[in-house]
TIDOVEX-242635 format. One record per residue: x, y, z of N, C-alpha, C in turn; residue number from 1; residue in three letters. Coordinates in nm, 3 decimals. Each point is the difference from the previous one (the first is absolute). Last residue first. Layout:
residues N
REC	X	Y	Z	X	Y	Z	X	Y	Z	NUM	ALA
...
end
This chain:
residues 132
REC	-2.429	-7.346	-2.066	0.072	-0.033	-0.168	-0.116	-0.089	0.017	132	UNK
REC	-0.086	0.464	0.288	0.033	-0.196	0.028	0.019	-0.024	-0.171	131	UNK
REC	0.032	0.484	0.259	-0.056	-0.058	-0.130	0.019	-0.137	0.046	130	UNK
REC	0.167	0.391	0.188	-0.021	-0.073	0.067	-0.149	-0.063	-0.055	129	UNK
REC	0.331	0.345	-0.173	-0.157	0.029	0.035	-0.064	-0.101	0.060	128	UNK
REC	0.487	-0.050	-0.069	-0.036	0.146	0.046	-0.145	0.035	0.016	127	UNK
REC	0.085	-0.420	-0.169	0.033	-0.018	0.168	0.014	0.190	0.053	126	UNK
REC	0.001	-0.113	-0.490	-0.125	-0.093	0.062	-0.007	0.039	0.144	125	UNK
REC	0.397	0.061	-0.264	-0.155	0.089	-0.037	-0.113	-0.008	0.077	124	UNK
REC	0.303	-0.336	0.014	0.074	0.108	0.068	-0.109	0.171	0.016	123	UNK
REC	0.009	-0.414	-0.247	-0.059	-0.016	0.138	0.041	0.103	0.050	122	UNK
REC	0.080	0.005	-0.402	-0.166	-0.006	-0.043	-0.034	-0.036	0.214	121	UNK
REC	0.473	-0.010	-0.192	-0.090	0.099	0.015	-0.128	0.042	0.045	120	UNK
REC	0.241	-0.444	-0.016	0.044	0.091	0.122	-0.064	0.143	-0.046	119	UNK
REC	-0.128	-0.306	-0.301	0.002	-0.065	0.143	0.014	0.105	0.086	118	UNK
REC	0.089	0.121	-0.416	-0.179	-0.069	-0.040	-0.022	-0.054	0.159	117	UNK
REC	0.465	0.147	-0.147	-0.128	0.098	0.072	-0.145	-0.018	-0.043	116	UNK
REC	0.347	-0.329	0.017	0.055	0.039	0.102	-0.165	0.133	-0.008	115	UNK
REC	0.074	-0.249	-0.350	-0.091	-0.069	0.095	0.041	0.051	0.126	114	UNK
REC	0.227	0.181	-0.355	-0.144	0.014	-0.014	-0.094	-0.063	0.077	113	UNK
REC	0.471	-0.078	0.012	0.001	0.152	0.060	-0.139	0.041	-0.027	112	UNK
REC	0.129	-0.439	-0.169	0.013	0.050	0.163	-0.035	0.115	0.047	111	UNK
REC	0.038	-0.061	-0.467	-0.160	-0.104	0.045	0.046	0.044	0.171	110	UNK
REC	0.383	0.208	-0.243	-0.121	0.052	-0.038	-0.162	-0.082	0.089	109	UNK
REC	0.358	-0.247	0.002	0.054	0.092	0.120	-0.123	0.124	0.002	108	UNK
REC	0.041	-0.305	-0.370	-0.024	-0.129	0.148	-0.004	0.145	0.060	107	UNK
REC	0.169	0.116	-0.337	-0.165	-0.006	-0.087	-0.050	-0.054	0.192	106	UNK
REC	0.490	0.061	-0.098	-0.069	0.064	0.020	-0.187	0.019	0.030	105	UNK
REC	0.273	-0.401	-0.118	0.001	0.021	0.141	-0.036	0.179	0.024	104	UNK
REC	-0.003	-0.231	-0.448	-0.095	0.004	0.097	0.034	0.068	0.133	103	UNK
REC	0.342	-0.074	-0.278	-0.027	0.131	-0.055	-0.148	-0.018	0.028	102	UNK
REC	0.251	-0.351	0.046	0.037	0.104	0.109	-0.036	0.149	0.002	101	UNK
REC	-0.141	-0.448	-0.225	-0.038	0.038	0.083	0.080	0.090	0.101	100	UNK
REC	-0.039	-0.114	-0.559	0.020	0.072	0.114	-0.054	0.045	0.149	99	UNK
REC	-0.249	-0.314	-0.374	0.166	-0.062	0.055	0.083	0.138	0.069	98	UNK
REC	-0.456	0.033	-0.183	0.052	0.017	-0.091	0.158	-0.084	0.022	97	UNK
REC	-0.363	0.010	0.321	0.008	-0.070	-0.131	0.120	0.024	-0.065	96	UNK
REC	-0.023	0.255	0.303	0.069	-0.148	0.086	-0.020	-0.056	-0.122	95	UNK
REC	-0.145	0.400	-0.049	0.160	0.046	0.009	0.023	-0.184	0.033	94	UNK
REC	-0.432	0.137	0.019	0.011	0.049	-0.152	0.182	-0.067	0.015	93	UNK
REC	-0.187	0.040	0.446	-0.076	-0.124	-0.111	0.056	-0.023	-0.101	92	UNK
REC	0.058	0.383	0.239	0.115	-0.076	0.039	-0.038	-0.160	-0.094	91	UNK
REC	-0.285	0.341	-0.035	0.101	0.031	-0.070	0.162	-0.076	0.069	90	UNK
REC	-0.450	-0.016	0.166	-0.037	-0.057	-0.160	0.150	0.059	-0.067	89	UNK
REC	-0.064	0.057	0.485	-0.015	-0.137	-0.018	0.000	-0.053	-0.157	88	UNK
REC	0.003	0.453	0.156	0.138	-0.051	0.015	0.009	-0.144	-0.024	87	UNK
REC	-0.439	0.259	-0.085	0.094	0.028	-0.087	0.159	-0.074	0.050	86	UNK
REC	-0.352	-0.102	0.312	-0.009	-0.044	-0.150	0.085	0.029	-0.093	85	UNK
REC	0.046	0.212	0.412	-0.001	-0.085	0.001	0.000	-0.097	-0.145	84	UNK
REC	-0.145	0.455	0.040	0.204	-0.018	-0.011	0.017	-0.133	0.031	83	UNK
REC	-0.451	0.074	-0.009	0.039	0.020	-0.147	0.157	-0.017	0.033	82	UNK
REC	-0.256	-0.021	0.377	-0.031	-0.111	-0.073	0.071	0.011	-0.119	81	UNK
REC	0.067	0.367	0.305	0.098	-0.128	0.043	-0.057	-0.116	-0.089	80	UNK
REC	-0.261	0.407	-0.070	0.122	0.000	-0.038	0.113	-0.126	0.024	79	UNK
REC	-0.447	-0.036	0.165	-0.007	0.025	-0.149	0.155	0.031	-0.048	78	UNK
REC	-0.085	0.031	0.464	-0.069	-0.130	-0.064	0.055	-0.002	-0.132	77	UNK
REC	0.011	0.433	0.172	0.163	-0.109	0.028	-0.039	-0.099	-0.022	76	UNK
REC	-0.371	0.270	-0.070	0.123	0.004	-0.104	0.076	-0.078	0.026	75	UNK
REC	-0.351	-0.017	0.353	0.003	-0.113	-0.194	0.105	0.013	-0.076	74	UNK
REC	0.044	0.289	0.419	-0.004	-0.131	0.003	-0.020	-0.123	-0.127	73	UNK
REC	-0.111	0.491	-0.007	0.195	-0.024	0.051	-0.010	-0.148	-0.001	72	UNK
REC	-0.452	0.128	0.042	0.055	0.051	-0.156	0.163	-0.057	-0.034	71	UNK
REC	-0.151	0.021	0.464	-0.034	-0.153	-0.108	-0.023	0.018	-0.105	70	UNK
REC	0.071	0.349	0.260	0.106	-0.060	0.026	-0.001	-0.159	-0.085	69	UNK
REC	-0.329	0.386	-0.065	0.127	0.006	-0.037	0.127	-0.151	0.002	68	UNK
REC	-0.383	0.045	0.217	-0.049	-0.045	-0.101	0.172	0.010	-0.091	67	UNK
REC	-0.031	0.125	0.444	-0.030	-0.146	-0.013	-0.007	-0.069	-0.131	66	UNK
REC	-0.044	0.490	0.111	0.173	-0.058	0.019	0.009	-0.153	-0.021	65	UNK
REC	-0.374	0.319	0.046	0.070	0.017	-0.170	0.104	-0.102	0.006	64	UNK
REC	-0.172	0.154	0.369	-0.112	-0.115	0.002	0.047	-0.044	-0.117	63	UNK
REC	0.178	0.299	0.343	0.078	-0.085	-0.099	-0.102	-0.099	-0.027	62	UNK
REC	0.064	0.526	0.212	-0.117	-0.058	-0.065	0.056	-0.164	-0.075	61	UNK
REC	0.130	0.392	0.398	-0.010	-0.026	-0.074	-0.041	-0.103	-0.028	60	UNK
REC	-0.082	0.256	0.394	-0.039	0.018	-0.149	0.043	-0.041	-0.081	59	UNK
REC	0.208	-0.042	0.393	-0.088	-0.063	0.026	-0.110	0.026	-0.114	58	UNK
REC	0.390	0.195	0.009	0.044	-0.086	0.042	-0.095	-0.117	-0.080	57	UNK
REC	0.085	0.497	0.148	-0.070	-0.054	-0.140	0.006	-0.144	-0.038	56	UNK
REC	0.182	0.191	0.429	-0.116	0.020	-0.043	-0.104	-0.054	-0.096	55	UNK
REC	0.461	-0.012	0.057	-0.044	-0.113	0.061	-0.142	-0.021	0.015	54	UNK
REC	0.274	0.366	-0.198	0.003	-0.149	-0.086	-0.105	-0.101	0.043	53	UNK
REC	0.058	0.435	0.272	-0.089	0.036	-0.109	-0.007	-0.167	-0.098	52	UNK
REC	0.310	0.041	0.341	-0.076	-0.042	0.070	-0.150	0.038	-0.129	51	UNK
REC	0.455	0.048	-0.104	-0.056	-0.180	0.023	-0.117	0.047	0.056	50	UNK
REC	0.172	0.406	-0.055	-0.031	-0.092	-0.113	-0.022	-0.111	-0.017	49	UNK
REC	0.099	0.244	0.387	-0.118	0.073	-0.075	-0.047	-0.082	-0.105	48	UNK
REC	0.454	-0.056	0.234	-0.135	-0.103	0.037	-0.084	0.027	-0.059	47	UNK
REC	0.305	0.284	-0.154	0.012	-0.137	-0.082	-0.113	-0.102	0.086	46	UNK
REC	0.048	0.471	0.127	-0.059	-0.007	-0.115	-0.001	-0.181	-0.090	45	UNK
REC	0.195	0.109	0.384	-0.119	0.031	0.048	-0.073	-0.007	-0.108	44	UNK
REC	0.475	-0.019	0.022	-0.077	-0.123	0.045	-0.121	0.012	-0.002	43	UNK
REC	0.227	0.397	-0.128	0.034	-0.117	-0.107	-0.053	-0.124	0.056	42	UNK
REC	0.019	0.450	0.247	-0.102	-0.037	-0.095	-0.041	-0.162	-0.079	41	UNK
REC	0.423	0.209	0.216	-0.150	-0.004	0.119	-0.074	-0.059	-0.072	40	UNK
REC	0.370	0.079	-0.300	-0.004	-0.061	0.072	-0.097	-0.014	0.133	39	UNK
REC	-0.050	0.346	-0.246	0.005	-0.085	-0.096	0.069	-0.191	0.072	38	UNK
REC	0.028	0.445	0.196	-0.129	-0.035	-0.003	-0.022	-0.124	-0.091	37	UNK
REC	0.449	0.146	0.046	-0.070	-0.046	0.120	-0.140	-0.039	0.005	36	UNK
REC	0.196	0.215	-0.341	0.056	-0.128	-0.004	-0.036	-0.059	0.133	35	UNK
REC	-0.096	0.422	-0.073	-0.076	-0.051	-0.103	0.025	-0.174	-0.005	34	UNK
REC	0.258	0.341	0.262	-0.134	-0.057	0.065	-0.107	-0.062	-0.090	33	UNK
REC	0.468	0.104	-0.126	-0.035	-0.113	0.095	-0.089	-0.004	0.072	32	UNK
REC	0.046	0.335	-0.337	0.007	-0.182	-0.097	-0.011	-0.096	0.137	31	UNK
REC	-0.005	0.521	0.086	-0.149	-0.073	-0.078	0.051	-0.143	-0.045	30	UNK
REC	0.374	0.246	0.166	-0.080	0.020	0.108	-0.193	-0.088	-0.051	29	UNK
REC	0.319	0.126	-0.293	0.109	-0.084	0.067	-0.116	-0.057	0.102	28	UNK
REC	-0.099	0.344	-0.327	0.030	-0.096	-0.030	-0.009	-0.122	0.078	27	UNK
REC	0.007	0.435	0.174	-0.143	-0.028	-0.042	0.044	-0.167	-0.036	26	UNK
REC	0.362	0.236	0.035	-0.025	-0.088	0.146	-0.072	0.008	-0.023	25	UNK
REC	0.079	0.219	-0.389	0.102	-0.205	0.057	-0.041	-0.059	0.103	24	UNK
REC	-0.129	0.462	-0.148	-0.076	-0.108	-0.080	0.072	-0.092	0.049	23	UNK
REC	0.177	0.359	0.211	-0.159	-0.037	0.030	-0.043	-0.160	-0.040	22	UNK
REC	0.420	0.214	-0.216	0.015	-0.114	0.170	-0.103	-0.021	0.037	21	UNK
REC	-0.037	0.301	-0.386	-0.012	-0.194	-0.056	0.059	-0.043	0.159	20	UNK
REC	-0.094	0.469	0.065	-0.098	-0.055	-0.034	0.011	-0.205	-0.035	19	UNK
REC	0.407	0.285	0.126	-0.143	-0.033	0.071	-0.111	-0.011	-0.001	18	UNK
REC	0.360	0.084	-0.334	0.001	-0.102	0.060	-0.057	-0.064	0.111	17	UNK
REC	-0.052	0.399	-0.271	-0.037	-0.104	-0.059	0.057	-0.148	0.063	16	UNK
REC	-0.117	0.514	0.246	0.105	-0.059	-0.073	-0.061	-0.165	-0.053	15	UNK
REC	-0.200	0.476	0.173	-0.031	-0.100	0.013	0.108	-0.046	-0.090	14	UNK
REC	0.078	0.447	0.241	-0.066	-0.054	-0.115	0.045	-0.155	0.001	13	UNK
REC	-0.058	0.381	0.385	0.053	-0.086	-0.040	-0.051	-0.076	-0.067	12	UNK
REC	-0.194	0.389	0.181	0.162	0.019	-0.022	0.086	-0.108	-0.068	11	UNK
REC	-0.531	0.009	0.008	0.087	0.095	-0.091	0.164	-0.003	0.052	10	UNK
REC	-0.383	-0.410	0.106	0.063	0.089	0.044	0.110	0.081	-0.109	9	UNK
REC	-0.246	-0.405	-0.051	-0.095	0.112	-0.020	0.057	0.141	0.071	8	UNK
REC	0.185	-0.431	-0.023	-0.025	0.026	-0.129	-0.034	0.105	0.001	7	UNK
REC	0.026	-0.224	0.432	0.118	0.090	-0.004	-0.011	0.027	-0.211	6	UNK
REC	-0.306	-0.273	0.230	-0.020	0.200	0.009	0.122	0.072	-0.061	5	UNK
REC	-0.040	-0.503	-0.020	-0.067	0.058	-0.094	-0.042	0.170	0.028	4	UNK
REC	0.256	-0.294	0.220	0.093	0.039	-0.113	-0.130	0.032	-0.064	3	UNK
REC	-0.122	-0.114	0.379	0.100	0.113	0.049	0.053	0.039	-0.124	2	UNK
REC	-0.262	-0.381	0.040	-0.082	0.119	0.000	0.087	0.125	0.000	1	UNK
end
């Protein structure tokens, strides 16, 4: 308050370096209570927010979710049947012909398709607590 009379006084003219020293300790003096509040604050506002989550909680709506989920479910049916088949008819194709090492891909293909015709399709299953 003192450097701001001493401006207004005629004997002694206001010099440009006491005005920007003003502006520094304004500066200096505003970042750590801004940083303080900001820390007070910062827990209060984050329970605020679970506790608004936890709220909405109980509105939401998963009646969509079942159907969905056994939408999810036939595909992996359906998909693990075809990578199945397809690994079984092309390791097939490869044994006739007398290369059976150039099956053992086609074999691994049929595994990895009965893996998600099985293990998917249950897996799917057991998040919406579906029975196979």
């Amino acid at each position: 308050m003192n450097r701001f009379r001493s401006l207004f006084r005629l004997k002694k003219a206001a010099t440009r370096s006491s005005i920007l020293s003003a502006n520094r300790q304004t500066d200096r003096s505003l970042k750590p209570i801004l940083l303080s509040a900001i820390r007070a604050m910062a827990p209060t506002l984050l329970a605020l927010s679970f506790a608004g989550v936890a709220h909405a909680q109980g509105t939401m709506d998963f009646s969509g979710a079942q159907t969905l989920m056994g939408t999810f479910k036939t595909f992996a049916i359906y998909a693990g049947a075809v990578i199945c088949f397809g690994g079984l008819i092309f390791a097939g194709i490869r044994m006739m012909s007398g290369r059976f090492q150039d099956a053992i891909p086609g074999l691994f293909g049929a595994l990895f398709g009965a893996g998600v015709l099985g293990w998917g399709a249950g897996w799917i299953g057991s998040l919406t607590g579906q029975s196979m």
